[in-house]
N, C-alpha and C positions, 0 to 999 in steps of 0.2 A: 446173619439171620437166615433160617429155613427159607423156600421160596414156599413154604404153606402159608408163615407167617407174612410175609411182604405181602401175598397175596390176599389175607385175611386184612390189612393195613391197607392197601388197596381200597376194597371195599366197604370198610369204615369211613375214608375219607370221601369216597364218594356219594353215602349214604348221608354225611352230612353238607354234601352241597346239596345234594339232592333235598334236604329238609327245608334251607334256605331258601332254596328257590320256588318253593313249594308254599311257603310261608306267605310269600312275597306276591307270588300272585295270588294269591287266594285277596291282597289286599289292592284290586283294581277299584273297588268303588272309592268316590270322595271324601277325604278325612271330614270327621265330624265337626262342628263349633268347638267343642270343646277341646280336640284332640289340637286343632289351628290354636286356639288361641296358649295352651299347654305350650305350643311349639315358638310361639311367638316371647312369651313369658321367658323359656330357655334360652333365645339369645337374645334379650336385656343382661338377662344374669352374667349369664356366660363375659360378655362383654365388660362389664361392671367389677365381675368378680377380684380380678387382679389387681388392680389398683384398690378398693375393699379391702380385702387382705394385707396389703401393704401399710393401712392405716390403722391396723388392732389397735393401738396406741388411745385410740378413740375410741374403745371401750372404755363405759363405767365400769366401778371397782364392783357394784353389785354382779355384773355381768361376767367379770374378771372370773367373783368368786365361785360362780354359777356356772362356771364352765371347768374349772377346777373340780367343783364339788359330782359333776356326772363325770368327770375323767376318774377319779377315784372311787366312787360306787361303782363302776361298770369294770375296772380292774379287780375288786375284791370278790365279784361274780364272776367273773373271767377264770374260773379256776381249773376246771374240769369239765368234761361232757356233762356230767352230773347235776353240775351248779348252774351249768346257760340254761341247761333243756329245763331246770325246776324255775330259773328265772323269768324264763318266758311264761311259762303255764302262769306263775303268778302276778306277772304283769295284765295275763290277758285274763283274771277274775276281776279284777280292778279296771279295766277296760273293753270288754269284750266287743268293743264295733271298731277296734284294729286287727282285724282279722287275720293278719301276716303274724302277729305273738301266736297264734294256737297253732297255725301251718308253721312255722317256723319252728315249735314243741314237737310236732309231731314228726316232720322230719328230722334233727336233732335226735330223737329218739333211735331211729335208724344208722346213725352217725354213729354213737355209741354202741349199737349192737355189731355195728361194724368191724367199730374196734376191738370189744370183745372178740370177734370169731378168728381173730387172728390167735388169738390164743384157745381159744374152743379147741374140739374133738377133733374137726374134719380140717379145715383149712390148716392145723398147725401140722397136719400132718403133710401136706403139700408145698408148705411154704419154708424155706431156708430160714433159721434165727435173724439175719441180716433182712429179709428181704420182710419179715414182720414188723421189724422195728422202723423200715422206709417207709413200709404203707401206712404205719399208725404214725410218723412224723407229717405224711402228707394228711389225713385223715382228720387231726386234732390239730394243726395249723391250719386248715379251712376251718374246722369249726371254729376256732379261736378266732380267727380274723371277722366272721361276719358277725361272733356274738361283737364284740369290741364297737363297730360300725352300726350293726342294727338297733344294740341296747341303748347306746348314746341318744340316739335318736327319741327312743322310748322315754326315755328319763326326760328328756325337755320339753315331750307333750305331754309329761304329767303334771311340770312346772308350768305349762302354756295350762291347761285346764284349770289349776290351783288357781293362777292369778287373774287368767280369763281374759288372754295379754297374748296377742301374736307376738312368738320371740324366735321365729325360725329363720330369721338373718345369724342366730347364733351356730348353724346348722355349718356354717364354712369354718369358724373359727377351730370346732370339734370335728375337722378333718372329714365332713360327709362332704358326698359330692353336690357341686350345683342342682345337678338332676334332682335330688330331692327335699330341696328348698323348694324348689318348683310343685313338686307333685305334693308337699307338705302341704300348702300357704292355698292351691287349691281345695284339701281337703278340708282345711281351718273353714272356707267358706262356702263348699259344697255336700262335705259329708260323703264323697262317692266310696264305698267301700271299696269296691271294685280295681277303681285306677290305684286308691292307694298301697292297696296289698299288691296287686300284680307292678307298680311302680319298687315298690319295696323287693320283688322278685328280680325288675330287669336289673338293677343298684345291687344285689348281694350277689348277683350269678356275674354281671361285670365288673365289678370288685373284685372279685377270684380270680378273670381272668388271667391278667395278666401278674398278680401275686403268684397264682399256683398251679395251672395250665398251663402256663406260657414260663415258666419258670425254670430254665435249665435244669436245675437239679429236680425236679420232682420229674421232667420230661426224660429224664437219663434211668433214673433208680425205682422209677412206679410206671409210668405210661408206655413207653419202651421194654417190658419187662413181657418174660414169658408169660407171670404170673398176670399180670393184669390183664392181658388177652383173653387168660383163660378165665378169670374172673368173668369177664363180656360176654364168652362164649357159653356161659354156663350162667348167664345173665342173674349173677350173684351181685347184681342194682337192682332191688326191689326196694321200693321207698313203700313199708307197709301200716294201714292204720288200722290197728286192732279195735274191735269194738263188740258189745255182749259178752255171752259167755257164761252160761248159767252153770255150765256145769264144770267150768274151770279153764274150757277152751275158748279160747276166743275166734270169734269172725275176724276175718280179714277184707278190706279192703284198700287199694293201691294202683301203681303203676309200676311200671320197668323204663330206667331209664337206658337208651339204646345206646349213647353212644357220650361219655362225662367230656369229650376233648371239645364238644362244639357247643359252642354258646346258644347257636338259635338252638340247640335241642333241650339244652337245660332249660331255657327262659319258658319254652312249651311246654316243660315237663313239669315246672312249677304252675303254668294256668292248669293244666289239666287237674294238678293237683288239687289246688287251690276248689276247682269246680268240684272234684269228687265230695271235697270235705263241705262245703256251704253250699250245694245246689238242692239239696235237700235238710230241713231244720230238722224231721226227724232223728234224720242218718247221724248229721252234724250232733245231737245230742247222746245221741247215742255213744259216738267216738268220746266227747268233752266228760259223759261218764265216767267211760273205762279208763280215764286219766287222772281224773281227780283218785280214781280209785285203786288204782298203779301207779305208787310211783317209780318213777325210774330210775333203776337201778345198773342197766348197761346190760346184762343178764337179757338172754331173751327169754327165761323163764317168767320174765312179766306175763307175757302173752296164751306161752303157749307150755305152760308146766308140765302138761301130761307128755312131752317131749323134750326137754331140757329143763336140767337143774345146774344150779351154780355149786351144786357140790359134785366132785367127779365120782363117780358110780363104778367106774372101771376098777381093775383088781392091779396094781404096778405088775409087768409083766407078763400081761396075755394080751392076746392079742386081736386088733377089732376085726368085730362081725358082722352082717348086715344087720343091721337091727330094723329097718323102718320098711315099711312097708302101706301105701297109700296113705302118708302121714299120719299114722300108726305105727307105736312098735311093735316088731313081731311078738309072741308067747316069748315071756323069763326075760325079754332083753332090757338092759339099764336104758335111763334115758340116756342124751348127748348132752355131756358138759357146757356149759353156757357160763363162763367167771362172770362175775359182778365189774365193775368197770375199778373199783378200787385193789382188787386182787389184783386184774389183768395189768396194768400200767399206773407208775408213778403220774406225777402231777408234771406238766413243761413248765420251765419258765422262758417264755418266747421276747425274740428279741421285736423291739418298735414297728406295729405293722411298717411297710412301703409308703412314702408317702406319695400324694400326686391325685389329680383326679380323673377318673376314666372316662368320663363324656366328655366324648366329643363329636357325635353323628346323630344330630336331629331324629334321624330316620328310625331310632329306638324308640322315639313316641308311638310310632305304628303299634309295636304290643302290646300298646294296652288300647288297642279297638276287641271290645269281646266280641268273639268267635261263638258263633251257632252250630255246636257239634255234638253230635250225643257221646259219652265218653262214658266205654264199661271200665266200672273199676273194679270188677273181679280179677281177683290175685292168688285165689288159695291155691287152684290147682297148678298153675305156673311156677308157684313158690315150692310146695311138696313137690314136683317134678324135679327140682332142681335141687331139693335135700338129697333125694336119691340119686343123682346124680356126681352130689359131692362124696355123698360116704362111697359113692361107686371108685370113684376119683382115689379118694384116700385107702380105700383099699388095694386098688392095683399101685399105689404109690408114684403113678407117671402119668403125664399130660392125658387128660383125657381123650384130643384129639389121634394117639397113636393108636 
């Protein structure tokens, strides 16, 4: 490895202690009633939990079947970026005061465009065959892991609301973590929207952990990789929510996530999220429009057609040009290719998430104390700065830091 890059590795990983600790003091005032008792509740369970488990036997057959019956609904939605991101959207018409199905649609969305771009214009000109086919196995086994974990969950407070029957003891049996029995069984009797989408956030981003960050092979073939530096450095981690758009373009707003290896930055990058899309019911209806009214197709032609199409424009043979220009194409130029997600890649079939469960440090309650922080979530120019930056990339054909 370069000493650019060590050096760039370096200050990644200090950047994310530095967030850590940053986090952490910011939380010297006294946990709240709520947050103690949350904490209190966690180890009963905690405790309880193993010996529990060991007695499934001591499920009813109703129970049996009902757990059966969200393993295999939630497998037949498991199929592709296509099927979670439309699963969620229409979970969260049917529900809409679990606020984590529409942030969890809206990111999902992103996931997908991600995957596309590996076969897009720009990125596929940068990336080696091999090294597409790593990032879209890491890319669509996250996705696949948290829809599997999160939807399970969904399906059994749809049966908890049908019957009007707290049933989220059944939440261990379907391989969720303790942690969100806990933060479930609170919301059964508080309603706090709050804790349970940002609970729903620390539970999917530590669930990844150690599956897919922490994971030998994706730490080898994706995060170690030139490519994915220079993804970082060319901050192609915009999680964006398109919204309006009268005249075929849509607004954008979002965040940049700085750095995918550190968990405290992911878990913040979700409140912040979470805050852009519900701190405002305007805003919030605005984005819930432009979704009902796109769907998603993997293409980021959803969004932004007068810039990419899912058909390629190009002529086999010639060779690319600048086209864009302040997120504008220049005069005569074609858009940038954006495939549909069924073009760009076959379907996986993934082997049995990991089993096991990931809490084990109390001190993850602290995230969901809400933070008083004004948070911009303008993205267009950040995100256009950064198209022309890739087509720049893909035209010279080499690292853009030489």
């Amino acid at each position: 490895m370069t000493c650019f890059l060590k050096h760039i590795l370096a200050i990644k990983k200090n950047t994310s202690r530095r967030g850590a600790i940053i986090f952490f003091l910011k939380k010297k005032r006294k946990p709240s009633k709520t947050l103690l008792e949350i904490k209190q509740d966690l180890k009963k369970k905690r405790a309880a939990a193993k010996v529990q488990l060991s007695a499934d036997i001591a499920l009813s057959k109703k129970d049996r079947l009902l757990i059966e019956e969200i393993r295999k609904k939630t497998e037949e939605l498991n199929i592709n970026n296509v099927t979670r991101t439309k699963a969620y959207l229409d979970f969260y018409r049917h529900y809409p005061e679990i606020h984590w199905a529409f942030l969890g649609h809206m990111v999902s969305r992103n996931g997908g465009w991600n995957m596309t771009d590996l076969r897009g214009e720009l990125l596929c000109r940068l990336l080696s065959e091999q090294t597409k086919k790593d990032f879209f196995a890491f890319l669509e086994r996250g996705n696949w892991l948290i829809f599997q974990d999160a939807y399970r969950q969904f399906l059994l407070y749809d049966v908890c609301m049908k019957r009007k029957q707290n049933l989220f003891y059944l939440l261990r049996y379907l391989n969720i973590s303790v942690f969100m029995e806990t933060i479930w069984e609170h919301f059964w009797k508080c309603r706090n929207h709050y804790i349970l989408t940002i609970g729903l956030v620390i539970n999917e981003q530590s669930y990844l952990e150690k599956r897919i960050v922490q994971n030998p092979v994706y730490k080898d073939k994706v995060f170690y990789t030139v490519e994915f530096l220079l993804q970082e450095l060319l901050s192609f981690n915009h999680i964006l929510f398109p919204f309006g758009g009268k005249t075929g373009k849509a607004e954008l707003a979002g965040q940049t996530l700085d750095h995918f290896g550190s968990l405290n930055e992911r878990i913040l990058l979700g409140k912040r999220l979470y805050k852009i899309l519900f701190h405002d019911q305007a805003q919030l209806q605005n984005v819930i429009k432009w979704a009902y009214a796109h769907p998603h197709t993997g293409s980021r032609k959803d969004y932004w057609p007068h810039i990419f199409n899912d058909l390629n424009e190009g002529l086999p043979g010639t060779g690319l040009k600048r086209r864009l220009k302040g997120c504008q194409l220049r005069k005569g130029a074609g858009r940038l290719y954006s495939p549909r997600l069924e073009f760009a890649w076959k379907n996986v079939n993934h082997p049995d998430a990991e089993p096991g469960d990931w809490f084990e440090d109390l001190n993850v309650v602290d995230y969901l104390e809400e933070q008083e922080e004004n948070i911009d979530g303008g993205i267009t120019d950040e995100y256009c700065s950064t198209l022309e930056k890739l087509e720049l990339a893909a035209l010279a054909k080499k690292a853009i830091y030489i």
